[in-house]
Backbone as CSV, one residue per row, in Angstrom:
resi,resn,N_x,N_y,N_z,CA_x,CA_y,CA_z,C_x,C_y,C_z
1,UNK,30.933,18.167,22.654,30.081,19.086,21.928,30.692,19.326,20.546
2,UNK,29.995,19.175,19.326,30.222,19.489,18.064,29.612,20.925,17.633
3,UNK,30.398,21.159,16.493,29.619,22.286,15.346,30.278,21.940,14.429
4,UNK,28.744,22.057,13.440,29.372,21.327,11.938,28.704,22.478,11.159
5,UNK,29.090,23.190,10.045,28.230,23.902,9.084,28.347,22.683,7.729
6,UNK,27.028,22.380,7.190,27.298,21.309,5.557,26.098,22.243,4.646
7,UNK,26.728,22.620,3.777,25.501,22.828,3.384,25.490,21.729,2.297
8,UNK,26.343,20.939,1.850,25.794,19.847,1.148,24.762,18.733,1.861
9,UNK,24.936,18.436,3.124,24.113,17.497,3.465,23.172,18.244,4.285
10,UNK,22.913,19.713,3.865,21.556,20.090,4.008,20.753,19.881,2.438
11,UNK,21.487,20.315,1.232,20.985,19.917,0.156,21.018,18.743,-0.034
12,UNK,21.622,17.553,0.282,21.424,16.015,0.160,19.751,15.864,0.841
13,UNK,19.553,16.355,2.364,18.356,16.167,2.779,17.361,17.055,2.087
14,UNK,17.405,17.844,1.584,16.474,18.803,1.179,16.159,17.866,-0.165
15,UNK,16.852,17.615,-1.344,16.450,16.601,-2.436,16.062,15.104,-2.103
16,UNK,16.651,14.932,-0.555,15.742,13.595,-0.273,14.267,13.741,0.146
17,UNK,14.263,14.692,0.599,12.681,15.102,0.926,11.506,15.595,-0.008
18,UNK,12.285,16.363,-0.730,11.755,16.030,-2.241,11.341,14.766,-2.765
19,UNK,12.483,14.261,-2.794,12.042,13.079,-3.445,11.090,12.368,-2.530
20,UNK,11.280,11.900,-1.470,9.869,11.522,-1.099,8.731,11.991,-1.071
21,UNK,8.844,13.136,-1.225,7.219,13.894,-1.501,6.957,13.377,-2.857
22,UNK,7.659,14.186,-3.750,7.613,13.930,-5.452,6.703,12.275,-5.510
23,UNK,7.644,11.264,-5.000,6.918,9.884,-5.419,6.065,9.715,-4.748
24,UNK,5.841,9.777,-3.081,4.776,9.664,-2.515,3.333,10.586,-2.761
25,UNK,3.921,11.912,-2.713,2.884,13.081,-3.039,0.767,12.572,-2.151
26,UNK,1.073,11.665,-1.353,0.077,11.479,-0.663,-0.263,12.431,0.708
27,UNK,-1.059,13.424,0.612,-2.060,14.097,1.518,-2.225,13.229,2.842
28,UNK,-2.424,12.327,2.408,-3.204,11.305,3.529,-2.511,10.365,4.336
29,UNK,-1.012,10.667,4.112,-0.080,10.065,4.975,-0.495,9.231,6.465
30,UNK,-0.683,7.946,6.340,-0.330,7.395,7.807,0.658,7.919,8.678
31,UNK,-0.373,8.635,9.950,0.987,9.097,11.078,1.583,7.712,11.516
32,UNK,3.295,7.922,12.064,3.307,7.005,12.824,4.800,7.051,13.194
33,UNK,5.048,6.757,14.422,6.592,7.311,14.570,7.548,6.954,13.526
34,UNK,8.386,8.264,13.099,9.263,8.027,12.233,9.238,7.858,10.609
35,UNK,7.498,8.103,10.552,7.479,7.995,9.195,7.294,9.628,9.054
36,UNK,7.142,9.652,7.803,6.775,11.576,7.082,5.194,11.946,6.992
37,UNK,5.167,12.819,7.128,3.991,13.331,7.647,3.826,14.515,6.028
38,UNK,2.685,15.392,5.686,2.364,15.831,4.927,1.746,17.652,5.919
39,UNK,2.824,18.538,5.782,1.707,19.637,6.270,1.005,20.320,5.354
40,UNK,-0.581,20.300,5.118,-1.000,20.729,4.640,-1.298,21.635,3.877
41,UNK,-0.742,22.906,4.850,-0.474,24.141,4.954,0.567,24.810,3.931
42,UNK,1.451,24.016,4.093,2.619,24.444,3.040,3.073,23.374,1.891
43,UNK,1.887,22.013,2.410,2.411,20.956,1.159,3.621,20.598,1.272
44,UNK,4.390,20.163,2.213,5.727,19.694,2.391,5.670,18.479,3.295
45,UNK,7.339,17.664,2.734,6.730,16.582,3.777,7.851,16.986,4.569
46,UNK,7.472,16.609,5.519,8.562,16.663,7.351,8.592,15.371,8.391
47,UNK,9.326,14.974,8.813,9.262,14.109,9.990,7.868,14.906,11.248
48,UNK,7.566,14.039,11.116,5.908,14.130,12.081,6.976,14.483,13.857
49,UNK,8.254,14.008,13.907,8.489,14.568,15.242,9.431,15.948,15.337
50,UNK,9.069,16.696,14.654,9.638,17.894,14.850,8.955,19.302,15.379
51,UNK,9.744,19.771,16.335,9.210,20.285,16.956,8.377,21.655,16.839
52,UNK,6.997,22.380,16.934,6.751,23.679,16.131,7.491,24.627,16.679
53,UNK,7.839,25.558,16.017,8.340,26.867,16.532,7.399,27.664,17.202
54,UNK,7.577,28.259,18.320,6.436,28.833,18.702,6.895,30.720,18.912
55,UNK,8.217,30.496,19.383,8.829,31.835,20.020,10.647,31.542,19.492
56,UNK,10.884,32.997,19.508,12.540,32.813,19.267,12.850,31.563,19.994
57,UNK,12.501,31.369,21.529,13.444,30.398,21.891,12.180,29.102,22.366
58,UNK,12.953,27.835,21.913,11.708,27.070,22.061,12.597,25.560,23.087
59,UNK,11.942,25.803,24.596,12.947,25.141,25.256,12.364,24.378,26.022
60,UNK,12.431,22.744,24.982,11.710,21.334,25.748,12.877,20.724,26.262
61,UNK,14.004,20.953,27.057,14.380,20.528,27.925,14.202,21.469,29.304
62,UNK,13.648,22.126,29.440,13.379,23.110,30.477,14.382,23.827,30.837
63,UNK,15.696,24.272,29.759,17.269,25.074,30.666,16.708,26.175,30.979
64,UNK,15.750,27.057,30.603,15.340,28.168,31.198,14.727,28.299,32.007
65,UNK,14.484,29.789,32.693,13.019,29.812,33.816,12.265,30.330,32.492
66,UNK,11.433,31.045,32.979,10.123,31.884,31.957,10.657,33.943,31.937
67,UNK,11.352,34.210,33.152,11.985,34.685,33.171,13.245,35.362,31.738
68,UNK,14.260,33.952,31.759,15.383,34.079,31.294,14.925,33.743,29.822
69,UNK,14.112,33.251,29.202,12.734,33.065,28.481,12.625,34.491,26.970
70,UNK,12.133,35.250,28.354,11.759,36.388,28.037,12.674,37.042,28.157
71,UNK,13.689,37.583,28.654,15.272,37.966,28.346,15.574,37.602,27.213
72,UNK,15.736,36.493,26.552,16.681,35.810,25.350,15.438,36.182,24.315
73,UNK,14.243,35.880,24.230,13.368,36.175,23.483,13.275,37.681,23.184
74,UNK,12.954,39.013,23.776,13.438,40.128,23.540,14.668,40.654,23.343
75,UNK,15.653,39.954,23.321,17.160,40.209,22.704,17.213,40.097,21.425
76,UNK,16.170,38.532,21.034,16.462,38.249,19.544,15.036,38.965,18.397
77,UNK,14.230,39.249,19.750,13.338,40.585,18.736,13.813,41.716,18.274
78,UNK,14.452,42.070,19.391,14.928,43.823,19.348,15.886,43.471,17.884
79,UNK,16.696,42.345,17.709,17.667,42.361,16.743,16.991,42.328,15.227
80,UNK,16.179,41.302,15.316,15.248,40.986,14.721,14.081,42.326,13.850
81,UNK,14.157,42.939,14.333,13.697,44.381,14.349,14.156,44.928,13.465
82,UNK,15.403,45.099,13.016,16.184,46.116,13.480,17.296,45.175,11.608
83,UNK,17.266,44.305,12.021,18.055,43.652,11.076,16.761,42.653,9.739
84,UNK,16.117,42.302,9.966,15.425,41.432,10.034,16.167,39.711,9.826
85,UNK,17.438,39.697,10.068,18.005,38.071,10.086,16.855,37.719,11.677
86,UNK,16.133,36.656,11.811,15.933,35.824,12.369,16.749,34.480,13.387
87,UNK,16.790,34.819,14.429,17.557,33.767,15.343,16.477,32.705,16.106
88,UNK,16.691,31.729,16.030,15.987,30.903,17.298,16.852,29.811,17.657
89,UNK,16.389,29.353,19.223,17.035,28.705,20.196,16.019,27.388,20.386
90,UNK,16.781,26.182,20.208,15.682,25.168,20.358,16.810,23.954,21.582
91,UNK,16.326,23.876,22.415,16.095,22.752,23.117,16.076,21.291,22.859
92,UNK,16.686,20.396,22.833,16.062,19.000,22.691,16.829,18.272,23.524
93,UNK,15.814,17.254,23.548,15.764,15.991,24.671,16.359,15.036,23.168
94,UNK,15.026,14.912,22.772,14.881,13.211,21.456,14.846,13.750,20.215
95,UNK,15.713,13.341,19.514,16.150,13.792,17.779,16.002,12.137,17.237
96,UNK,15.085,11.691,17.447,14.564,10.427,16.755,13.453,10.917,15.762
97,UNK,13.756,10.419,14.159,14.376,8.881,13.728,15.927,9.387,13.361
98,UNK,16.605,10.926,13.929,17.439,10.786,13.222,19.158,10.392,14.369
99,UNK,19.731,9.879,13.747,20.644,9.143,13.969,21.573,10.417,14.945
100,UNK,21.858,11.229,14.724,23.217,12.197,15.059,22.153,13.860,15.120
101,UNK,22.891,14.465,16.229,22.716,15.699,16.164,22.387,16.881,14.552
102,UNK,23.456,16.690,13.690,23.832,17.226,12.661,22.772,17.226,11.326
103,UNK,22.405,15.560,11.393,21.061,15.511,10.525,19.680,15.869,11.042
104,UNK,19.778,15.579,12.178,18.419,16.445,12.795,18.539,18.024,12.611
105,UNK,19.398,18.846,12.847,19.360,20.006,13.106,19.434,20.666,11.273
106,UNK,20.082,20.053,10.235,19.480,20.127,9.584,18.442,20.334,8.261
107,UNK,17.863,19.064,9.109,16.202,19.010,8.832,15.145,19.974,9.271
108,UNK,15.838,20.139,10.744,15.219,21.319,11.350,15.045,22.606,10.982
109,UNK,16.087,22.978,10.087,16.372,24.122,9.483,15.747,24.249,8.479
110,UNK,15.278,23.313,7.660,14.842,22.936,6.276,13.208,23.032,6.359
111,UNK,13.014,22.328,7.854,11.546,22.452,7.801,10.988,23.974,8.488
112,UNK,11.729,24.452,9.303,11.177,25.923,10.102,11.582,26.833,9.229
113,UNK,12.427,26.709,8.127,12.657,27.614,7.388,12.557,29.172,7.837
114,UNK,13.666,29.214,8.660,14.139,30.526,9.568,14.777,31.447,8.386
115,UNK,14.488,32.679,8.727,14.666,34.268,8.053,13.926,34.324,6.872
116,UNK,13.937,35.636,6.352,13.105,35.739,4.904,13.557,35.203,4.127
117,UNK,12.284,34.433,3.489,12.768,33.688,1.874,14.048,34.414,1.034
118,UNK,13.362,35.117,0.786,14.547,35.769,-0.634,15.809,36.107,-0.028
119,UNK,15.741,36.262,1.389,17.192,36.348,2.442,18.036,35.686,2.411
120,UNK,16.998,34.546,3.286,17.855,33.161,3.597,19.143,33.571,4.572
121,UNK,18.061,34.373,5.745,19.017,35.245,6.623,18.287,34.722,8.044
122,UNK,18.721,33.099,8.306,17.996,32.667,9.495,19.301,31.484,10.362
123,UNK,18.967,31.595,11.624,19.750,31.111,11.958,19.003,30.285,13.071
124,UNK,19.518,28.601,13.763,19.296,28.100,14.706,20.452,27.859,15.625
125,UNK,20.258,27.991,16.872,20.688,27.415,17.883,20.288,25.775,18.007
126,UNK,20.879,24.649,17.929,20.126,23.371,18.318,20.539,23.219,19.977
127,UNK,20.154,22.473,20.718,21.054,22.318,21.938,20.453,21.218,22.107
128,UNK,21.549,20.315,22.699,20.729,18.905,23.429,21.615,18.746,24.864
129,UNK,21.538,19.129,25.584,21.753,18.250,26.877,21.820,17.127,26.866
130,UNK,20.862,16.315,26.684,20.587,14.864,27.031,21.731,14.061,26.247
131,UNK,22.448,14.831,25.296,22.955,14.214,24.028,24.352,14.734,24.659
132,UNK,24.885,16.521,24.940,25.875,16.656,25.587,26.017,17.326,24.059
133,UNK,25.290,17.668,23.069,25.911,18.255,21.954,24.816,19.731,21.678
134,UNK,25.708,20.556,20.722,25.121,21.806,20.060,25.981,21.817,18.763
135,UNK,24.982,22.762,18.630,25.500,23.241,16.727,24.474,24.233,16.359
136,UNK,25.163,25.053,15.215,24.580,26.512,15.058,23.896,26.181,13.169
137,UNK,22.893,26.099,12.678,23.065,26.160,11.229,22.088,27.208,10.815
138,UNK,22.715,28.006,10.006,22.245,28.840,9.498,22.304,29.371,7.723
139,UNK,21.415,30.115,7.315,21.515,30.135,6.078,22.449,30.775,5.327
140,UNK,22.607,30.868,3.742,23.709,31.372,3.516,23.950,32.893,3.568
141,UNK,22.997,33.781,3.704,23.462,35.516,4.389,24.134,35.353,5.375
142,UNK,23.306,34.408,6.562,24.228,34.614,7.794,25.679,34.099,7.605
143,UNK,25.895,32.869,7.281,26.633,32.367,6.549,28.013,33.320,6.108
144,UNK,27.706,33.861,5.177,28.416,35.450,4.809,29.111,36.576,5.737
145,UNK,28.402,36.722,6.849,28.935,37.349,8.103,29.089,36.662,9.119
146,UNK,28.982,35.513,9.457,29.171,34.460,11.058,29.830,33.657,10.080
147,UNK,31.086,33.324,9.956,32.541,32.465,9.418,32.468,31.489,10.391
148,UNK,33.080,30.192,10.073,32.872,28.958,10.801,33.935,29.570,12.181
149,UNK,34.911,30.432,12.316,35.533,30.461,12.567,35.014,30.887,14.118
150,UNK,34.161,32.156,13.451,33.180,32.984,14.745,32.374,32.025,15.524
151,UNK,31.497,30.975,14.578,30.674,30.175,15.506,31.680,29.391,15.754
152,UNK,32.703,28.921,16.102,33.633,27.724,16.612,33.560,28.513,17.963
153,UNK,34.085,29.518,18.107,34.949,30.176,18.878,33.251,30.697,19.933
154,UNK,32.259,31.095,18.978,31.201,31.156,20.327,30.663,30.070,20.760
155,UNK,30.926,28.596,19.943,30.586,27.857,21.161,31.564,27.059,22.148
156,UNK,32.649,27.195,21.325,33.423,26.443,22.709,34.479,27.208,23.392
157,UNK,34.245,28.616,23.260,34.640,29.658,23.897,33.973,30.255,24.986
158,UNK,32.633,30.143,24.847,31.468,30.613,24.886,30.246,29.940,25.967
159,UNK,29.974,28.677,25.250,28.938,27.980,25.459,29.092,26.988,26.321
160,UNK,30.205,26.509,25.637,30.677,25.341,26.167,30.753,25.089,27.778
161,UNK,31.338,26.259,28.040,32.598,26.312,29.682,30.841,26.998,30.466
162,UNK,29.933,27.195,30.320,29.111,28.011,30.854,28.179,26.668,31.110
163,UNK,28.121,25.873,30.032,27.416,24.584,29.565,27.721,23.769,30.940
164,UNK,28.956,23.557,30.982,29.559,22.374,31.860,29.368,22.857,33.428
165,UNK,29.352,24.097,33.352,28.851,24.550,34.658,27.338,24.552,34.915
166,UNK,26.428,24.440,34.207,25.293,24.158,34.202,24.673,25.459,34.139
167,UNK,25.362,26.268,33.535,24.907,27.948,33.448,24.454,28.015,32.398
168,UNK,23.060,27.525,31.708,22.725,27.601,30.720,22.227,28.708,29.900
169,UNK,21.627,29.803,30.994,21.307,31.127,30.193,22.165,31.754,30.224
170,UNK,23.495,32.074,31.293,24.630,32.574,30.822,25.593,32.366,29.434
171,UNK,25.553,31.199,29.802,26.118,30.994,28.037,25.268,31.172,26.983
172,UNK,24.300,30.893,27.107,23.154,31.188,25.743,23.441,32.614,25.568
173,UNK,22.838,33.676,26.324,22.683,34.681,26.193,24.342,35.481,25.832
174,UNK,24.952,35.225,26.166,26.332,36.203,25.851,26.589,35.235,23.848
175,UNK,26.497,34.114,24.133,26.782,33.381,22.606,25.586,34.269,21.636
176,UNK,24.594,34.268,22.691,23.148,34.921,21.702,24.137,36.503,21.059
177,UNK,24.744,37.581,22.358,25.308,38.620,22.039,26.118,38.538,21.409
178,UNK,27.111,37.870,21.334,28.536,38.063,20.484,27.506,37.737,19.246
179,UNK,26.990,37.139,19.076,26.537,36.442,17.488,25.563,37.592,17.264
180,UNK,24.918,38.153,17.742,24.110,39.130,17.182,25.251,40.423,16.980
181,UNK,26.332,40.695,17.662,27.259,41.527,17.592,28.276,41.948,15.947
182,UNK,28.695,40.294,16.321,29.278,39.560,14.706,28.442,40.053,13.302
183,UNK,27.203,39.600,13.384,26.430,40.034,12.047,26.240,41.839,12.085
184,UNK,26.109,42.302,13.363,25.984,43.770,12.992,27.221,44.368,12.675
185,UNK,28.745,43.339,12.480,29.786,44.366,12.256,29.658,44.315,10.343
């Protein structure tokens, strides 16, 4: 299991995506695996396989019940509330076309564009099972109060040992607490 914070090779991807919009700038994009897609909505281009956000926690490998769901999802409202930094928890199986955990997650970040704009007070959970990896990226407020040091230590303090036991909402949820803990000190 890795954690990487870059924010250069979030700005490397963020000006590559640019740039393919900039020259392409086509609406009418051919779908097709792995190529870029155009959302309408916001005029940006994105990899066509990324996943929508629907709820704080968005979990297509199934580690939750509906239950534990709704536990982790009202943890990161109530905070959410209250702070307005933004947390979400995403799940994955398949991070195709991209090569490694690190560039998918992100892209991911770039395209869900988690916490308020003028904040830039958002944070993701990535998780892959299938892959055996996680990583936390978040923007630069959170950034400011969660030190690489804090997220090292909640996930392989944390996540990790809960992970390998196959205790997946146990570790989520206490990593979810300490980290919501961390930003409120």
């Amino acid at each position: 299991m890795k954690i990487l914070f870059s924010n250069t090779k979030k700005l490397i991807l963020v000006l590559f995506i640019f740039f393919l919009w900039s020259c392409g700038n086509n609406k009418e994009q051919k779908k097709s695996s792995g190529e870029f897609i155009t959302d309408t909505n916001n005029e940006q281009t994105i990899p066509e396989e990324m996943p929508v956000k629907i709820r704080w926690i968005n979990d297509s490998e199934n580690l939750y019940t509906t239950e534990e769901k709704d536990s982790l999802n009202n943890i990161i409202n109530e905070y959410e509330i209250t702070s307005s930094d933004e947390i979400y928890i995403l799940t994955i199986k398949n991070i195709n076309p991209y090569e490694d955990l690190t560039n998918y997650s992100d892209a991911l970040f770039n395209v869900w564009k988690p916490g308020k704009r003028e904040k830039d007070n958002g944070l993701v959970f990535v998780i892959s099972r299938e892959l055996g990896e996680l990583r936390m990226v978040s923007g630069s407020n959170i950034e400011k109060k969660l030190s690489e040091e804090d997220a090292y230590h909640i996930i392989n303090n944390i996540m990790i040992p809960a992970f390998m036991n196959s205790d997946y909402y146990a570790g989520t949820k206490e990593a979810l607490q300490l980290t919501i803990q961390t930003l409120q000190e």
